[in-house]
N, C-alpha and C positions, 0 to 999 in steps of 0.2 A: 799404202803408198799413194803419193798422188798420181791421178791422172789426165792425161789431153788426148784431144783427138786433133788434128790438123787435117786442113785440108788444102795447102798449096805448099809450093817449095816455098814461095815466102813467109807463110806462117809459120813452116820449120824455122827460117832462121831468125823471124820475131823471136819466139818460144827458147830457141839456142842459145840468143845471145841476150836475151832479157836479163838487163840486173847484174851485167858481167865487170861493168868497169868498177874498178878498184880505186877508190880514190887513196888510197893509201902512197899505191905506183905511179897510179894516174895513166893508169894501162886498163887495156882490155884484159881478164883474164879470171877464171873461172877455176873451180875447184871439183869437178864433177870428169868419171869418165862414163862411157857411153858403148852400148853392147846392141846391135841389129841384129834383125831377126826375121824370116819371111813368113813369120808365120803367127800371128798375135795371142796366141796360144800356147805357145811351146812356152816349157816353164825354163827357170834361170839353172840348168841343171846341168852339172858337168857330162862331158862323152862316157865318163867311169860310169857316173851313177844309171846314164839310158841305156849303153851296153852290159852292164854287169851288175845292174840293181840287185840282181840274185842272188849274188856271191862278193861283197867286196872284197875279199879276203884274195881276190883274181890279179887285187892291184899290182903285188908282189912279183905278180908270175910273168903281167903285162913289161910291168920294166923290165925283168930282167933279160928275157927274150927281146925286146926293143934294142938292148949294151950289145947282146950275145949275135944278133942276126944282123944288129945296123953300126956295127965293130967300124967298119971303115970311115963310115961318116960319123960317129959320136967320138970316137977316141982321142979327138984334140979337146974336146969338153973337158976342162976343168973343173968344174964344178957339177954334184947333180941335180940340181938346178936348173943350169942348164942344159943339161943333158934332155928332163923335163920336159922343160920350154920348146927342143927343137922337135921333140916326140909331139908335141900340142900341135905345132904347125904342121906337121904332115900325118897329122890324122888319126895319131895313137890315143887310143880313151884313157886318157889322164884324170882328174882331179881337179885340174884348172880347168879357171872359167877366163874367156877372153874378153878383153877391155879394148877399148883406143881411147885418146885424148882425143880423139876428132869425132866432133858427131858428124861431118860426111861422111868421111869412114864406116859409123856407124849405119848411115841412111844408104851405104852401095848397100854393105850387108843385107840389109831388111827390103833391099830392091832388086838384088839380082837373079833370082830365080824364076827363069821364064815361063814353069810351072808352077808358079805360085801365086800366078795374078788374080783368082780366084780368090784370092786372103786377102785379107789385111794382115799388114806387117806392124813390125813396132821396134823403136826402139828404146831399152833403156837406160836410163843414165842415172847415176850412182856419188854420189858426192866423196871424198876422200878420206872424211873423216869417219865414214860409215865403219862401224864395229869397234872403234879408238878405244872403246871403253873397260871390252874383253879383253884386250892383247894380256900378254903375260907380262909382266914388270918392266922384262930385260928387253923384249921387243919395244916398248913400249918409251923405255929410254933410251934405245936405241935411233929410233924415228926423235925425238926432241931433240937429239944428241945432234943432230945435222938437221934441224929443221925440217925434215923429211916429211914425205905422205906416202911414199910406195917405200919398198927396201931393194936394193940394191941385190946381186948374187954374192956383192962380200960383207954386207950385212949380213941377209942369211946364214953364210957358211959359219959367222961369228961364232953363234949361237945353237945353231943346226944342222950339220951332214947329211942327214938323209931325212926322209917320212917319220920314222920313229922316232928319232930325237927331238923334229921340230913338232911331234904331239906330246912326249914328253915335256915339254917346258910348263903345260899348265891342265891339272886334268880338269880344265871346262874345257868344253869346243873354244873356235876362237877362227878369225881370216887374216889375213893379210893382203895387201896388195902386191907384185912385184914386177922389177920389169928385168927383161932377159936382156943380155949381151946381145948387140947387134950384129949377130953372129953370119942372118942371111937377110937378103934384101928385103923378104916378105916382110921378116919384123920388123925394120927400119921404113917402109912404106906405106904398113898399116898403125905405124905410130902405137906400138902394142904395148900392153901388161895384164898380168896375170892376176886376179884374185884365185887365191886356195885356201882350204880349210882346214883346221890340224884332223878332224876325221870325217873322211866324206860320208859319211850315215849322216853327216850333217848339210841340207843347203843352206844359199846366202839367204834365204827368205826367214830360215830358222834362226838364223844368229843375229837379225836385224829388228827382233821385239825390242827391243829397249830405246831404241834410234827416234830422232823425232821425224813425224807424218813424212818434209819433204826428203828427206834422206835419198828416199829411191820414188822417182818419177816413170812410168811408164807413158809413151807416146806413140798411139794411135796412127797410124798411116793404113786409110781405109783404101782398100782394092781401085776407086776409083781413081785413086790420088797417087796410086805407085807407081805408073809410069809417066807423068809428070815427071815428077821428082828423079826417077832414073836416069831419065833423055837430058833431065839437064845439068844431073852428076856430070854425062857424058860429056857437057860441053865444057867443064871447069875440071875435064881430067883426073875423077875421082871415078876410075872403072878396073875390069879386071889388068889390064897392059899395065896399069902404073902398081893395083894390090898384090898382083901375082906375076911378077915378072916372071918372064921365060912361056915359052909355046904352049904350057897349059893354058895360061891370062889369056895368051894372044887369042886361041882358039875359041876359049867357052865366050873372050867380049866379039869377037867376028859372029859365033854361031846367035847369040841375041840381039845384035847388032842389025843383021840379016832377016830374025822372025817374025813373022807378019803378026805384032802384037798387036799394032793400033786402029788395026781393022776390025781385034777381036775386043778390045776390052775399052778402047775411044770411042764406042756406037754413041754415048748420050753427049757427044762434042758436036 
């Protein structure tokens, strides 16, 4: 993959929006989505595979407990898919890996943890067409079919019902991108979608050998440069109040809001 390192918010959004307009539309507008991180390190690795690299075979046991214990709030899901997707945002170890169309979005993620200014963060960003080449047939005409780059929950259901049928369609591994019904605010505010894999013993690192160099860019946000960059998410309102509505958001942006970072980690200002 390629990589940068930046070092101011304005460099971020050189590097962001570098090479974005389209003369086609005659629009600003890019093909990539973008995944933060606090921690430059951590690999692109779904919650399934760090909670239960042991045992995937847990995934099963994980949803079904998920339908069975979270009955009240899943049972208007139509689809499991969706059902999926709202398991991902409240923190069930899933298979999905999370995306935004926003690299701020991206750069709150990779800045918000007030114990993590010790790190460098990173985000990275992933172009659309990434893995196009694996899909199976029917997905793959499926996406041409509406000019598409993610799939839809009624594309999916097209083709696939559950985990095992959408691995049955090809026995190589394989991704997809998707994005869930905007079912609750969070998803609608972090501008969300999903990449998954038809078997998670597989990552996206593994199914991205055939891809050319820029496919997947990693970007560098060294410790000195993340609260920068955080303080002035804060002023263009990309913080937890608007990613996480409701009194959890309010609370974790009041308690960093509040912590004496700039005395600990701005000494060489």
């Amino acid at each position: 993959m390629l990589e940068y390192t930046i070092h101011s918010f304005e460099e971020l959004q050189d590097l962001i929006f570098k090479d974005c307009f389209d003369e086609k539309t005659m629009r600003f507008r890019d093909n990539y989505v973008y995944r933060g991180m606090c921690d430059k390190d951590y690999q692109l690795k779904s919650k399934l595979n760090r909670v239960c690299g042991h045992d995937l075979s847990l995934e099963a046991s994980i949803n079904r407990s998920f339908l069975k214990y979270g009955y009240a709030d899943v049972k208007d899901c139509s689809s499991f898919w969706q059902m999926l997707a709202l398991g991902q945002h409240y923190g069930l170890p899933t298979r999905l890996l999370d995306w935004t169309y926003s690299p701020l979005v991206a750069a709150h993620f990779a800045t918000e943890d007030i114990y993590k200014y010790d790190c460098d963060g990173v985000i990275y960003r992933i172009s659309m067409n990434a893995g196009r080449n694996k899909l199976p047939r029917c997905l793959k005409e499926e996406l041409d079919k509406d000019s598409a780059q993610s799939f839809t929950l009624s594309m999916l259901d097209a083709h696939a019902k559950n985990l095992e049928e959408f691995k049955a369609l090809s026995p190589d591994p394989y991704f997809v991108f998707f994005e869930p019904a905007s079912q609750t605010n969070r998803i609608t505010n972090q501008y969300a979608l999903f990449s998954m894999t038809s078997d998670p013993s597989y990552s996206l690192l593994d199914l991205l050998s055939d891809d050319p160099l820029d496919t997947l860019t990693k970007i560098i946000i060294p410790k000195e440069t993340k609260l920068e960059i955080r303080d002035k998410l804060d002023y263009i309102n990309i913080s937890e109040r608007l990613i996480f509505p409701g009194l959890d958001g309010i609370c974790s942006w009041i308690t960093r809001r509040y912590a004496d970072l700039g005395h600990k980690y701005n000494k060489q200002r």
